[in-house]
PLY file of the C-alpha trace (Angstrom):
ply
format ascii 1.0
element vertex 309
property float x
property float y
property float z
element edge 308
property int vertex1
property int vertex2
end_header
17.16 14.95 17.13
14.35 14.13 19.18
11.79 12.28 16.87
7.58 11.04 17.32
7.65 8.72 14.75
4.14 8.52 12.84
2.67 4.97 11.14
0.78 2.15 11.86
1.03 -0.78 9.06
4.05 -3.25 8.49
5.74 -0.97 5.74
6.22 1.78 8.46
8.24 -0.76 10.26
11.60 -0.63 8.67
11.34 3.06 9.12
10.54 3.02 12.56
13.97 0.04 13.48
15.95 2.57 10.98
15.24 5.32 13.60
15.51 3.19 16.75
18.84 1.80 15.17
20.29 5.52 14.56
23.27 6.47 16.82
21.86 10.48 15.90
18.18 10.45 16.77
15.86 9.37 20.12
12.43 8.09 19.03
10.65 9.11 22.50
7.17 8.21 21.19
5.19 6.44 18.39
1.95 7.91 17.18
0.07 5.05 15.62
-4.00 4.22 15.09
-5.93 3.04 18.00
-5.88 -0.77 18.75
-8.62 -2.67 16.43
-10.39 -5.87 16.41
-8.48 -8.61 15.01
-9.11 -12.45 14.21
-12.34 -14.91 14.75
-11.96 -13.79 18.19
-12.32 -10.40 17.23
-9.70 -8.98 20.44
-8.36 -5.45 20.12
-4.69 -5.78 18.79
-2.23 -3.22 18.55
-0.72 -1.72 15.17
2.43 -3.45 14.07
4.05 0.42 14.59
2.54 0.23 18.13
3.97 -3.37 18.69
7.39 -2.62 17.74
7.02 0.75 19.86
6.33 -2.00 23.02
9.12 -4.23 22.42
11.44 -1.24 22.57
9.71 0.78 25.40
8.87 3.62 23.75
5.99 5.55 24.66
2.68 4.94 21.95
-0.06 7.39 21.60
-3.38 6.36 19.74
-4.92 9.08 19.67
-8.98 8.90 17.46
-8.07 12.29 15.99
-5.10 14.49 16.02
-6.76 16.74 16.41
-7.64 15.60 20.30
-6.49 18.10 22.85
-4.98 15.55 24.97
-3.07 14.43 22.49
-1.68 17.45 21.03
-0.73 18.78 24.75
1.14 15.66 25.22
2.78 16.13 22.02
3.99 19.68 23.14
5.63 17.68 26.07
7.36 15.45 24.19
9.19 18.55 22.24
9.66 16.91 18.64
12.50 18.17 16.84
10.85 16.47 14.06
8.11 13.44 12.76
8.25 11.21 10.45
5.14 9.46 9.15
4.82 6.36 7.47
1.40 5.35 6.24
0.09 6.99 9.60
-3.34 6.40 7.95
-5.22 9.88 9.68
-5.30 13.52 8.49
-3.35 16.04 10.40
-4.69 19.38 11.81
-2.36 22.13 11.12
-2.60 22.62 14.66
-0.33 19.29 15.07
1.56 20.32 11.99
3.19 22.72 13.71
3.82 21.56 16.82
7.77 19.83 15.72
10.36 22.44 15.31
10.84 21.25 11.37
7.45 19.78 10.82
5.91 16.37 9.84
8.42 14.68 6.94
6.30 11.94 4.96
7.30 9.16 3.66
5.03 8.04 0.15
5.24 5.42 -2.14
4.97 7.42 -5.53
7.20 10.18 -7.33
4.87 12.98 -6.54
3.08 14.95 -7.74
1.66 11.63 -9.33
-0.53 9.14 -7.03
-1.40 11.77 -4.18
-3.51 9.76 -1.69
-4.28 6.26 0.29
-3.09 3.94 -2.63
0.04 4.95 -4.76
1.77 1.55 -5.24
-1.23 -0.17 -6.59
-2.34 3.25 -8.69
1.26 2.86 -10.47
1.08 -1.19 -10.68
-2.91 -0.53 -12.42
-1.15 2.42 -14.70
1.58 -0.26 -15.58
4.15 3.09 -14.72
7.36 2.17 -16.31
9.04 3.71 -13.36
8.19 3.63 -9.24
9.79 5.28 -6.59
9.14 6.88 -3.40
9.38 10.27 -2.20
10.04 12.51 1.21
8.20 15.35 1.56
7.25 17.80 4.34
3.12 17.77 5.15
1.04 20.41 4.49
-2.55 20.69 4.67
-3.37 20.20 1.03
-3.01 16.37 0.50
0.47 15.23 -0.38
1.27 18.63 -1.81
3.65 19.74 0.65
7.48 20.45 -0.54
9.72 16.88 -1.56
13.00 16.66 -0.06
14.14 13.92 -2.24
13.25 10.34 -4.04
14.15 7.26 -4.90
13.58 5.76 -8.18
13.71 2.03 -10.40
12.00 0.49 -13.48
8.77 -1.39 -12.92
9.27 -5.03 -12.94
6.44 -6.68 -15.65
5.06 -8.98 -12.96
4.96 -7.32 -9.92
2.17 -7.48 -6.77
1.38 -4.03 -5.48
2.42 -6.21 -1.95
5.83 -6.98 -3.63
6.43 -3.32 -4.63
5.58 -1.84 -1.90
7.82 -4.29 0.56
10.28 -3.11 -1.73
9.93 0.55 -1.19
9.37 0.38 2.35
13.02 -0.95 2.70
14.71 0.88 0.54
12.27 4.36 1.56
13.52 3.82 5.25
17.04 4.18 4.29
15.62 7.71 2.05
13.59 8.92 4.95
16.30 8.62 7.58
19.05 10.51 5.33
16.38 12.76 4.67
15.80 13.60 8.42
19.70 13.83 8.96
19.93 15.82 6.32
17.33 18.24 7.89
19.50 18.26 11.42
22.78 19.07 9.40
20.85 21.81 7.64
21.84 20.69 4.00
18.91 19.54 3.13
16.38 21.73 1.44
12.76 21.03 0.43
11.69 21.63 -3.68
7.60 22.52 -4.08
5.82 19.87 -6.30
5.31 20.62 -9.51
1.72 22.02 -10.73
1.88 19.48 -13.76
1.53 16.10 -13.74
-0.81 15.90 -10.56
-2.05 12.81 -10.35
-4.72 11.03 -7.54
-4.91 7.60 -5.77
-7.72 7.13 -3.79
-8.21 3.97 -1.45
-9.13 0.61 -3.59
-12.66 -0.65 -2.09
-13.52 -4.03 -2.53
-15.84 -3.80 -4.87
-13.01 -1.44 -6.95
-10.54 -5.27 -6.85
-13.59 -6.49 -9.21
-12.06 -8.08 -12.20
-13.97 -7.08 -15.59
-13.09 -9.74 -17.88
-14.97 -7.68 -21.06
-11.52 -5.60 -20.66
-8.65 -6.24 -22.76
-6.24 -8.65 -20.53
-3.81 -6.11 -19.66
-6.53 -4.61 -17.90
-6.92 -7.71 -16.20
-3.46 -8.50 -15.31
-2.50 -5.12 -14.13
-5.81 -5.35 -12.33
-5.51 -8.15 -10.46
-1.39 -7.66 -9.27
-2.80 -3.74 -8.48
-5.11 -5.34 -5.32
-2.78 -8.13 -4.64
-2.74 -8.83 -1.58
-5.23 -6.94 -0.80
-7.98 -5.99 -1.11
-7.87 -9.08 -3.13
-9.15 -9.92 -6.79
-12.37 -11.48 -7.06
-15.46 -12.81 -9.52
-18.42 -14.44 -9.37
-18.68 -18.26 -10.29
-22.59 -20.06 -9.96
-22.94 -17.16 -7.74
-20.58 -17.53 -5.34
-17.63 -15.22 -4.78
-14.58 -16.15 -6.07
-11.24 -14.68 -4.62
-8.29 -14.67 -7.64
-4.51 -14.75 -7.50
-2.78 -12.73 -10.07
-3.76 -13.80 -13.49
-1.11 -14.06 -16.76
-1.93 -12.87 -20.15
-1.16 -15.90 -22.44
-1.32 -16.18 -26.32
-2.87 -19.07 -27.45
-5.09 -20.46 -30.80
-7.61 -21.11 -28.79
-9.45 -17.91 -27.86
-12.81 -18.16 -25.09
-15.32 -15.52 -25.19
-14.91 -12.83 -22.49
-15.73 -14.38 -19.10
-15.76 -17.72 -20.74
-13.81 -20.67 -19.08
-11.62 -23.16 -20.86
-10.44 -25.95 -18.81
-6.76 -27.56 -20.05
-4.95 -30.03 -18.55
-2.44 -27.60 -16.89
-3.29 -24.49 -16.95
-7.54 -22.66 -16.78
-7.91 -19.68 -19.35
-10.45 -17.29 -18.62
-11.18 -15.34 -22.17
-10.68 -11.29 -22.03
-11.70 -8.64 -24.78
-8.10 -9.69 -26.15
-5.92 -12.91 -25.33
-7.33 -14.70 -22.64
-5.62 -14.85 -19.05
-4.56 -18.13 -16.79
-5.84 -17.90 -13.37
-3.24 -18.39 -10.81
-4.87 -19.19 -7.21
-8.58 -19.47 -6.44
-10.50 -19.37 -3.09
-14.17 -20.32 -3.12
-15.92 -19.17 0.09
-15.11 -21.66 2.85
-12.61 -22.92 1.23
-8.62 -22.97 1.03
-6.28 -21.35 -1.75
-5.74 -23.68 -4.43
-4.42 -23.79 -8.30
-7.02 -22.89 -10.47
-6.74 -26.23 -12.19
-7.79 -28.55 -8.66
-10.42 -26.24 -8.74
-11.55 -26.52 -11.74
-11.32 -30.43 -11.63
-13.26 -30.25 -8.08
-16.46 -28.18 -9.06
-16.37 -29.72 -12.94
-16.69 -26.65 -15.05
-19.07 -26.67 -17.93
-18.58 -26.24 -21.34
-19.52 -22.58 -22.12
-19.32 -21.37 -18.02
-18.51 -17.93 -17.15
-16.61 -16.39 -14.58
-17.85 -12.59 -14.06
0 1
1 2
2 3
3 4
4 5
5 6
6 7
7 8
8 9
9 10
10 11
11 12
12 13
13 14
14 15
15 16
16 17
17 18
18 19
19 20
20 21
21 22
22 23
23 24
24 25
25 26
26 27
27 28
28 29
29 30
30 31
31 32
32 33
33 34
34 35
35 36
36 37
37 38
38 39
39 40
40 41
41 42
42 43
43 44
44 45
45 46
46 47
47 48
48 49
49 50
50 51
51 52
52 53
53 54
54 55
55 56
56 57
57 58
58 59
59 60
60 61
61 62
62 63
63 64
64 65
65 66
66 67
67 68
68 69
69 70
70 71
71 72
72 73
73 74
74 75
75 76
76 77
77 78
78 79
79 80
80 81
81 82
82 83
83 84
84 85
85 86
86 87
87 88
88 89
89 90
90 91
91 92
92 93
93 94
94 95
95 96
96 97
97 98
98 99
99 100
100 101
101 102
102 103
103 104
104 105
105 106
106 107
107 108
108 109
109 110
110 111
111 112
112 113
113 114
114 115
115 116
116 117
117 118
118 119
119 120
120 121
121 122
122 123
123 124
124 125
125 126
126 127
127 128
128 129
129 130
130 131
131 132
132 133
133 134
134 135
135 136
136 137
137 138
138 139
139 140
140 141
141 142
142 143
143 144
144 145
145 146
146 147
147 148
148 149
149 150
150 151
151 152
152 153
153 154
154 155
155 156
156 157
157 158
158 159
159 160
160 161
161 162
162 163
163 164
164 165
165 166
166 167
167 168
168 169
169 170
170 171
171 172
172 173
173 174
174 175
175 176
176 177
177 178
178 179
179 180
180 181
181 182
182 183
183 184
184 185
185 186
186 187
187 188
188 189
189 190
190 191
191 192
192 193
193 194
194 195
195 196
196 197
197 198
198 199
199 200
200 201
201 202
202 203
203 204
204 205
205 206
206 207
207 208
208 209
209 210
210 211
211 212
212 213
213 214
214 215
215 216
216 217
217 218
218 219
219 220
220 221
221 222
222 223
223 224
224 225
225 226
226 227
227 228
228 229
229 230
230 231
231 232
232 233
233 234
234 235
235 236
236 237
237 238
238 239
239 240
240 241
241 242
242 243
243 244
244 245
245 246
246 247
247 248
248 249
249 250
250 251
251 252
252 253
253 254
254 255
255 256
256 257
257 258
258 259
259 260
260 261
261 262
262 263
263 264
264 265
265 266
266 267
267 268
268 269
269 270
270 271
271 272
272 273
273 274
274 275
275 276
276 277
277 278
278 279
279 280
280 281
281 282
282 283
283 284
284 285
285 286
286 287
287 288
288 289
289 290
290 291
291 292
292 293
293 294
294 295
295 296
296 297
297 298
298 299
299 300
300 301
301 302
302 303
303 304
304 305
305 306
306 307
307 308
């Protein structure tokens, strides 16, 4: 079939080479986000869909909206059979919807109907979900409401990033997305409509939102902190100065500090929580570069009785 493929972030790229590897489909354009300012330098750059789209010569549109004329016409040109989106990023107009003969087939990181929205993986890491997956669906208007064509499914691992699981899923979703798409073109493939129950939302994690509350019990913390890992990033305040945290591990020790409190050991910094307290794994003051909590520590002498907030 003839296929736009839809993304713009690094997880849309094993979808995209699936595609552009697939004796049965012609990618004959990428839709991706328009180039953005990247680096000290701050030079436009182009997606990492639109990238891969250049090394294989294959047309990219960056449209601002979807809902541009331009675009759309030259979208009728082009004469989709289908698109698949990965983590395209923009809303769709119906009037693009249904432009492709069988529509626009997503690509999400969640079992819908839970985690509709911008952030699945890290809503499901911050749930501490027992079991992740990923889902096809076809796009409808409502957000990630439209019919699922099928999933893919495994048990939580206890110490998961959200980056880790969703580098995960964007593997092993390219390999559901593609059979989901041939599926479509050998017409045995039919769509199910999400469930009314169990509707669940996952909006897009700010940075103040990666904030880590250490008057919460410490799996709060933990789940926290691995939920916005890599990014937006965990962070606290320390002397008044941002501090930017690595995952953190519950531990169970004698010893207990007060929330917020930091205890200082020879190999390992607690930080106390409403319950056990948690070891902090990598810290970055501001102008500075990642280090172990405990060369930290040791470098800006913590107090008996200091707080991290």
């Amino acid at each position: 079939m003839r296929l736009v493929f839809a993304g713009t972030p690094e997880p849309a790229l094993p979808s995209l080479r699936a595609f552009i590897e697939s004796s049965r489909h012609e990618v004959v354009a990428v839709v991706t986000r328009p180039d953005a300012p990247a680096g000290r330098g701050r030079h436009l750059e182009r997606s990492p869909v639109g990238a891969l789209a250049d090394e294989h010569g294959i047309e990219v549109l960056t449209p601002a909206k979807a809902s541009d004329p331009e675009f759309q016409a030259r979208l009728k040109e082009l004469a989709p059979d289908v698109c698949p989106v990965v983590a395209y990023g923009a809303l769709l107009p119906q009037s693009a919807l249904d432009i492709p003969v069988h529509g626009w087939v997503n690509l999400h990181f969640s079992l819908l109907p839970a985690w509709r929205g911008a952030a699945p993986v890290q809503a499901a890491v911050r749930n501490g979900d027992d079991v992740v997956g990923a889902s096809t669906f076809r796009i409808v208007k409502p957000l990630d409401a439209g019919p699922v064509f099928g999933t893919i499914t495994e048990e939580a691992r206890p110490r998961d990033t959200a980056g880790e699981l969703l580098a995960r899923f964007a593997e092993r979703g390219a390999a559901l997305l593609l059979a989901t798409v041939d599926g479509i073109e050998d017409g045995t493939l039919r769509a199910v409509e999400q469930p009314e129950e169990g509707v669940s939302y996952a909006p897009k994690i700010t940075v103040e939102d990666a904030r880590l509350d250490f008057t919460a019990p410490a799996l709060a913390v933990d789940r926290l902190a691995r939920a916005v890992t890599p990014d937006p990033g965990a962070w606290a305040e320390f002397r008044g100065e941002r501090l930017k945290l690595g995952p953190v591990t519950p531990v169970d020790v004698e010893d207990k500090p007060a929330p917020g409190e930091i205890l200082v050991q020879r190999r390992q910094v607690l930080v106390g929580t409403a319950t056990t307290p948690v070891a902090l794994g990598d810290v970055q003051a501001p102008g500075k570069k990642r280090m172990a909590a405990t060369d930290w520590a040791r470098g800006v002498r913590v107090e008996a009785g200091e707080r991290i907030s």
